[in-house]
C-alpha positions, 0 to 999 in steps of 0.5 A: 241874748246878743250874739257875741261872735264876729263882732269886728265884722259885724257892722250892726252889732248891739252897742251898749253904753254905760251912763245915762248922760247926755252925750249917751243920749248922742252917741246913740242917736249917732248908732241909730243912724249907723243901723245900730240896736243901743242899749243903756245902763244907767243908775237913774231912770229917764235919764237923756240917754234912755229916752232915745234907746230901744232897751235900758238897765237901770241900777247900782252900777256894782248890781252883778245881776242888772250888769250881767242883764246889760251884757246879754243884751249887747255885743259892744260896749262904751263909755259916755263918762269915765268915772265909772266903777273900776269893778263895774267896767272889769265885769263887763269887759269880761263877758263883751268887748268893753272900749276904751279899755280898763287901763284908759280908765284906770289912768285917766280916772285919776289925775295923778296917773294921768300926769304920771302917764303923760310925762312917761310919755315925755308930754309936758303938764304943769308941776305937781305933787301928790298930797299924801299929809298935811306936811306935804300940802305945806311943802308944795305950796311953799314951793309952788306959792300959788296953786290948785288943791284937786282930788285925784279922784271923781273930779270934773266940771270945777268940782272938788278942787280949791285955789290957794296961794302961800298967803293964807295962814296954816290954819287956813290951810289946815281948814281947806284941807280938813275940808278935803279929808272930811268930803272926799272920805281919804280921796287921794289928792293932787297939788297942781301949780297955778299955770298962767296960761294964754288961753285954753283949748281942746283936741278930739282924737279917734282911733280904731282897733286897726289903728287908723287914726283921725285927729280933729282940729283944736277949738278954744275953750272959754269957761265959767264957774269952772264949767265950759261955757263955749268953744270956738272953732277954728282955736286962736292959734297959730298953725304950729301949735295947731300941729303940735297940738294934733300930734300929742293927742295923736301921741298919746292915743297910741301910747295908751291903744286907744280903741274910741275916741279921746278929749286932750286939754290944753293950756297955751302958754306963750309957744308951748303945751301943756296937757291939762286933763283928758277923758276918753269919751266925747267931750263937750268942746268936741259938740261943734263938730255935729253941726259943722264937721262931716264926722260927728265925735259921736259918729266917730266913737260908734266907727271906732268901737266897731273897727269900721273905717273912721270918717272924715274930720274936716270942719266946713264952717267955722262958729262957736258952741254956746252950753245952755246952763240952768235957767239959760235953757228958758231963753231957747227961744232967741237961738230959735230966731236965729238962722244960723243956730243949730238947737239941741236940747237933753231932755233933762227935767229940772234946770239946776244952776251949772247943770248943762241942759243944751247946747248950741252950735252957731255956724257962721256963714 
């Protein structure tokens, strides 16, 4: 049993992460550096984040009994995605210390809170409704002409959401939307007005139980199939909106006291911001930052959730990220040819369509 007294000043404390993904799989080869024991939970056996680690628990995120096996074993635990069990992470931040906190979660979890939350906070989103009936679908879309049918809940990656504008017939209508009611069992839902944006882009955020903050410049985002396919750094805008782009992130880390680090999302439009989503783990825009930054984002999540001085975030070259989805993973030889490609690969076993199997961070000279 991990010893669970001291924690904060206890620099080789047992970290364990919760989920098997790939970004696990970096935050522990980021612990490992630092002289940190990783333990992972995972609901699937030799998932990326279990290959590297000295010790996995694997099961039923709600087995009481493989959670209470993973907290004996770990003074600290984390996220590697949020979309954990509520009860899954109320138990664990029960026995250990458990950041970013079950309120991070609860909000960001679901996209209705989290707009709620960010504009009590008086930070701009598009306009939104919640969907409770098919009345209120109606309404909405009459008033927003065009927009985005999302689940509130478990959504990511273009998954569990539908473009519609107010062209379609009611039975169209009727149709996506029994389609919702049916797949996502009662999921809430969430009407988000079609915001035609100038470009997208992302800010990382850490921040340690001492409130040191460190907030990483902004990349721009380019997607696919709703996926992220590459983000470029430095983002393609103009230094205003850099700053202003820092300072909510920065803004909103501190409303939520934040412990970890935290992925806002932009839409530029024209000379404004607008918060499209955030998740409160390493985010794959942030990858850029392993190869061309002094302080990795995973680096950055093991110094905050062991209140250790945060690192550096200057970036010291410029480049892009380029995800290797599905069968892209075949074509790794040509990254290899490259001298200014910096390779990694998840160690996932089958290259479905969409699936992210790698990454690549081109560094320019």
């Amino acid at each position: 049993m991990a010893n669970k007294q001291n924690t904060n000043k206890n620099q080789q404390a047992t970290i364990g992460i919760v989920g098997g993904g790939q970004l696990g799989r970096m935050i522990a080869l980021a612990g490992h550096k630092r002289g940190h024991r990783i333990v992972v939970l995972s609901d699937q056996a030799n998932s990326p984040a279990c290959q590297v680690v000295e010790q996995s628990f694997i099961g039923d995120y709600l087995d009481e009994k493989i959670l209470e096996k993973f907290c004996n074993a770990i003074d600290i635990a984390t996220i590697e995605f949020e979309n954990i069990p509520l009860q899954c992470a109320e138990y664990i931040a029960r026995k250990v210390e458990f950041a970013p906190s079950v309120n991070i979660l609860k909000i960001t979890q679901h996209r209705l809170l989290e707009k709620n939350f960010l504009n009590s906070i008086a930070v701009k989103t598009t306009p939104y409704l919640a969907i409770n009936n098919f009345d209120d679908l109606q309404n909405g879309l009459k008033n927003f002409k065009k927009a985005i049918l999302k689940t509130a809940l478990m959504g990511y990656d273009g998954k569990g959401q539908e473009s519609i504008d107010d062209k379609i017939t009611n039975q169209q209508l009727l149709e996506i939307y029994k389609k919702f009611d049916n797949t996502q069992h009662k999921t809430p839902l969430i009407l988000e007005q079609f915001c035609k944006f100038d470009q997208e882009i992302s800010v990382i955020v850490a921040r340690n139980k001492d409130q040191q903050i460190m907030c990483y410049e902004p990349l721009t985002n380019i997607h696919k199939n709703g996926i992220l396919y590459h983000s470029i750094y430095p983002a393609k805008i103009n230094q205003q909106l850099k700053d202003d782009a820092k300072k909510i992130a920065t803004k909103i880390a501190n409303s939520l006291d934040l412990v970890g680090v935290l992925a806002v999302e932009f839409f530029v439009v024209d000379d404004q911001l607008l918060v499209n989503e955030m998740a409160p783990r390493p985010h794959n825009s942030g990858h850029f930052s392993m190869d061309a930054c002094i302080t990795s984002q995973f680096e950055q999540v093991i110094r905050s959730i062991t209140n250790s001085t945060l690192g550096a975030v200057n970036y010291f070259a410029e480049g892009y990220m380029q995800n290797l989805l599905g069968t892209e993973i075949f074509a790794i030889d040509e990254y290899k040819k490259n001298p200014y490609a910096k390779i990694h690969i998840y160690g996932k076993d089958q290259a479905i369509e969409g699936r992210k199997m790698g990454h690549v961070n081109i560094i320019k000279n």
